[in-house]
C-alpha positions as CSV (number, residue, x, y, z in Angstrom):
1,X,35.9,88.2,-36.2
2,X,34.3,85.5,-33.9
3,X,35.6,81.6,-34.4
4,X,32.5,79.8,-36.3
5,X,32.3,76.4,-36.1
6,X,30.2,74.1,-38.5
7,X,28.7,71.2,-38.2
8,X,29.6,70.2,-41.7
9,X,33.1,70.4,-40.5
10,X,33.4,67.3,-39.2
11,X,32.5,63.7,-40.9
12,X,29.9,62.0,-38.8
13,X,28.1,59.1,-40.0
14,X,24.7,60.5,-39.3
15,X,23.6,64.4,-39.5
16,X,24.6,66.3,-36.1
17,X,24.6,69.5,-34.7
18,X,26.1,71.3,-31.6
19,X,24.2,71.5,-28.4
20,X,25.1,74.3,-25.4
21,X,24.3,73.0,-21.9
22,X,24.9,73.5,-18.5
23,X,25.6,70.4,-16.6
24,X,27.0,68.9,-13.4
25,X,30.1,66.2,-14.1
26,X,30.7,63.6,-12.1
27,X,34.1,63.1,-10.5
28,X,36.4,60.1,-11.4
29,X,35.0,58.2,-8.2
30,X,31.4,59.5,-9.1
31,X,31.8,58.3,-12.7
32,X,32.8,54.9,-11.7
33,X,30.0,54.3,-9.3
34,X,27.6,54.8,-11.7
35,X,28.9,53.0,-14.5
36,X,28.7,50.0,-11.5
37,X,25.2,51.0,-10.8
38,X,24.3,51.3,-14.3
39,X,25.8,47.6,-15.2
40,X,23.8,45.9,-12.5
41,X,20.6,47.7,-14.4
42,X,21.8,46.3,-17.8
43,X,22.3,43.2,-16.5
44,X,19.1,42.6,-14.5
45,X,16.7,44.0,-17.3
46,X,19.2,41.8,-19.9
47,X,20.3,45.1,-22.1
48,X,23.6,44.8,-23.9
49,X,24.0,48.2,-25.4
50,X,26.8,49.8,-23.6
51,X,26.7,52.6,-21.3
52,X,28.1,55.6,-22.3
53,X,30.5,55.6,-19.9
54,X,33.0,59.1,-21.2
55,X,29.8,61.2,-21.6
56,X,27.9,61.0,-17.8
57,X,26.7,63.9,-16.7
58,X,23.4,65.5,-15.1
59,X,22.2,68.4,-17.5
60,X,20.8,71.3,-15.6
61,X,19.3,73.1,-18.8
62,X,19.9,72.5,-22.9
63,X,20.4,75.6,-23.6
64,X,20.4,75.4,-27.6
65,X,20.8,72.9,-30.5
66,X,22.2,74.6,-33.7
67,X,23.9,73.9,-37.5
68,X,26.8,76.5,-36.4
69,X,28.2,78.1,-33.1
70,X,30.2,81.3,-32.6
71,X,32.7,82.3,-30.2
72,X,30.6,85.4,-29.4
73,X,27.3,83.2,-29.0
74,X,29.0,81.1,-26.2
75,X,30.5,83.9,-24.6
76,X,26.3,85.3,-24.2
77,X,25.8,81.9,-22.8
78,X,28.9,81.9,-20.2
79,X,28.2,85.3,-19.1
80,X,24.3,83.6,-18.3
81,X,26.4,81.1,-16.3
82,X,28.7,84.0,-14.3
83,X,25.0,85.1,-13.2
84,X,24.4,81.8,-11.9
85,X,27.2,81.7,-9.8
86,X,27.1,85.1,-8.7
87,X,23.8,83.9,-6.5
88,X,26.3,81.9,-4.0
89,X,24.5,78.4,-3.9
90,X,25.9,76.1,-1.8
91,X,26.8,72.4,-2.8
92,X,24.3,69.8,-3.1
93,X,23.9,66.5,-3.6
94,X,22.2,64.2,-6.1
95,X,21.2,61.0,-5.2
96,X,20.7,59.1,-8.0
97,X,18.1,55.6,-6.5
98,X,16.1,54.5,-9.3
99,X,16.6,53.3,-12.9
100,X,13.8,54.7,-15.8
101,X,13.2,54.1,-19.1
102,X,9.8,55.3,-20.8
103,X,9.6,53.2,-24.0
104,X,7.1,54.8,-25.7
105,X,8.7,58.3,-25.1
106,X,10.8,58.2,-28.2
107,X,12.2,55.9,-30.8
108,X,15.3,55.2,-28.9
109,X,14.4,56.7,-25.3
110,X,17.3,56.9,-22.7
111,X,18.0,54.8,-19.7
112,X,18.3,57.5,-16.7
113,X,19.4,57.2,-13.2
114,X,17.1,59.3,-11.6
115,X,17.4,61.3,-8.2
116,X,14.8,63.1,-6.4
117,X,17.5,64.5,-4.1
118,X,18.7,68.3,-5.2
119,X,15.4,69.1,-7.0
120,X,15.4,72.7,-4.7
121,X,18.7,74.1,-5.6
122,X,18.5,72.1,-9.1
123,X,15.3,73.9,-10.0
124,X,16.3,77.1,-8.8
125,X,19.3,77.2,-10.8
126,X,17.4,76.5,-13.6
127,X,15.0,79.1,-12.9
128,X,17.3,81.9,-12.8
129,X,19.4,80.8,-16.2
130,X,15.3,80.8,-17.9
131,X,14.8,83.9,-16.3
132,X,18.0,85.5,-18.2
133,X,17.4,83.7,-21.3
134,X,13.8,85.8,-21.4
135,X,16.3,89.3,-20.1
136,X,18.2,88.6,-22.9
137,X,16.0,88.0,-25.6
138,X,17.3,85.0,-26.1
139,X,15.1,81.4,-27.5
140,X,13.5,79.2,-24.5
141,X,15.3,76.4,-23.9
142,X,14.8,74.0,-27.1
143,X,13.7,70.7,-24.7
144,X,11.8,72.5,-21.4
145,X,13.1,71.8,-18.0
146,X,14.2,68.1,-16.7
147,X,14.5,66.9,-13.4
148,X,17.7,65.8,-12.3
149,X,19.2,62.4,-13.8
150,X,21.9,61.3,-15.9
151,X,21.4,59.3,-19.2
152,X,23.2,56.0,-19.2
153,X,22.5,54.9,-23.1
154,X,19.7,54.9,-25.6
155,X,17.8,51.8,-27.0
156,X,14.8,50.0,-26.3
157,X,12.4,48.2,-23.5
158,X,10.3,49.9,-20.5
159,X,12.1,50.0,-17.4
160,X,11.6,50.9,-13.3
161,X,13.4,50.0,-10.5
162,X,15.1,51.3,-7.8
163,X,18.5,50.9,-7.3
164,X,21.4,51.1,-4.4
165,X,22.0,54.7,-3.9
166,X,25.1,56.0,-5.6
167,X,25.9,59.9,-4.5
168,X,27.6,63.0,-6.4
169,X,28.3,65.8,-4.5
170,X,27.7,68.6,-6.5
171,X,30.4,70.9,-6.3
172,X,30.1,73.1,-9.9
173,X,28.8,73.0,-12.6
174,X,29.9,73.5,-16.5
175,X,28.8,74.8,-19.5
176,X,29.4,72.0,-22.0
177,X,29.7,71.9,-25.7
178,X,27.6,68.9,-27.1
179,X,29.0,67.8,-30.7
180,X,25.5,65.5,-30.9
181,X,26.1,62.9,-33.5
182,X,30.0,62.6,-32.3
183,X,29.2,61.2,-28.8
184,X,32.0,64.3,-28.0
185,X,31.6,66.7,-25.2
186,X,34.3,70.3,-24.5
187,X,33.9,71.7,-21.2
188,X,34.2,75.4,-22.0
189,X,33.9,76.9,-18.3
190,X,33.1,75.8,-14.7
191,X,31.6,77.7,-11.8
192,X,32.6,76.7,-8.4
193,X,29.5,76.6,-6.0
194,X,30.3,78.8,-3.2
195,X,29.8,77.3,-0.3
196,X,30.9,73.7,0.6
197,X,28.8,71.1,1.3
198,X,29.0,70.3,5.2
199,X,29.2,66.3,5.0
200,X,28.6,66.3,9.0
201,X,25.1,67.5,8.7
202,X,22.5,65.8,10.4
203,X,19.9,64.4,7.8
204,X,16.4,66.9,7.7
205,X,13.7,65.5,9.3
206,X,11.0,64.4,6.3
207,X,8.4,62.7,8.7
208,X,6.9,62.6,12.3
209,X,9.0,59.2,13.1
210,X,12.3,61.4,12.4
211,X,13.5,58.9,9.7
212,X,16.5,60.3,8.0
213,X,16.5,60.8,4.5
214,X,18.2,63.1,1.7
215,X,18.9,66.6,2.4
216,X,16.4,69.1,1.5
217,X,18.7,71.7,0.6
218,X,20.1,70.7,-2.7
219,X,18.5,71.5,-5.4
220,X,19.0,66.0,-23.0
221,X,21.6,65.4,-23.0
């Protein structure tokens, strides 16, 4: 008989739920950088709530929010994953260059980094784990499809403004176990990307001047 896990197991102050997603995590160097990046935000746009440092990461696609969670429901959700990889992408880059916050989105809308780098390989991941959801028989994914960005914290106040670049190099990606409620997060299994990421590349060209900008080829949390 499958594990089961409840959300009433566990003692949270407010009522939480667990959340399957499959995400890209930041290395230690990757981490830090944005935690830097992130501070310069909070202290320019005067916010004190702190960032949630142990918990960055750039969700690909909430796959489901529910009371109780099953070995044999994550193992569906891995195998979805195992598809993923089978396709042989290559590793990306995200860029992350501006800071958002839409206040009236929510009551306590998040502060994202936001990159417009990776959006090709991003949204073709995402296209094919939708696409296997629908094979499957499986519920849509509970919040749509997001562009890629990484929450920083949750709280209060409009804000948009660009920021010093800071880079991940996307080189797998994870199905993660949200505890929501617990700020907790369980990595239950990473893909490797197939091929590596050639850090010599020249940049694409993006306009007739021959400017160099972000590659082309990359692709709630």
């Amino acid at each position: 008989m499958s594990k089961i896990v409840s959300a009433r197991e566990f003692r949270a102050r407010e009522p939480q739920f667990h959340r399957l997603m499959f995400a890209f995590l930041p290395s230690d160097v990757e981490r830090q950088s944005t935690v830097a990046a992130g501070r310069g935000v909070c202290e320019a746009e005067r916010i004190r709530t702190p960032i949630r440092e142990h918990l960055l990461h750039a969700t690909l696609l909430v796959l489901l929010d529910v009371d109780t969670l099953s070995e044999a429901l994550i193992d569906i959700y891995a195998a979805i994953g195992d598809t993923i990889a089978a396709r042989g992408f290559s590793e990306f880059r995200l860029v992350f260059d501006r800071a958002s916050r839409n206040a009236q989105s929510k009551s306590f809308p998040p502060l994202v980094l936001v990159s417009n780098a990776g959006r090709k390989t991003f949204k073709a991941m995402q296209d094919i784990a939708v696409a296997n959801l629908a094979k499957l028989g499986l519920p849509r994914p509970p919040h749509g499809l997001s562009k890629p960005h990484t929450t920083l914290l949750y709280g209060h106040g409009k804000v948009d403004r660009s920021i010093e670049p800071v880079i991940w190099n996307v080189e797998e990606f994870a199905l993660v176990h949200s505890l929501v409620g617990l700020s907790e997060h369980i990595v239950l299994k990473r893909w490797k990307l197939e091929r590596p990421l050639d850090l010599f590349r020249q940049p694409q060209i993006h306009s007739s001047r021959r400017r160099p900008g972000p590659r082309k080829d990359e692709g709630n949390s």
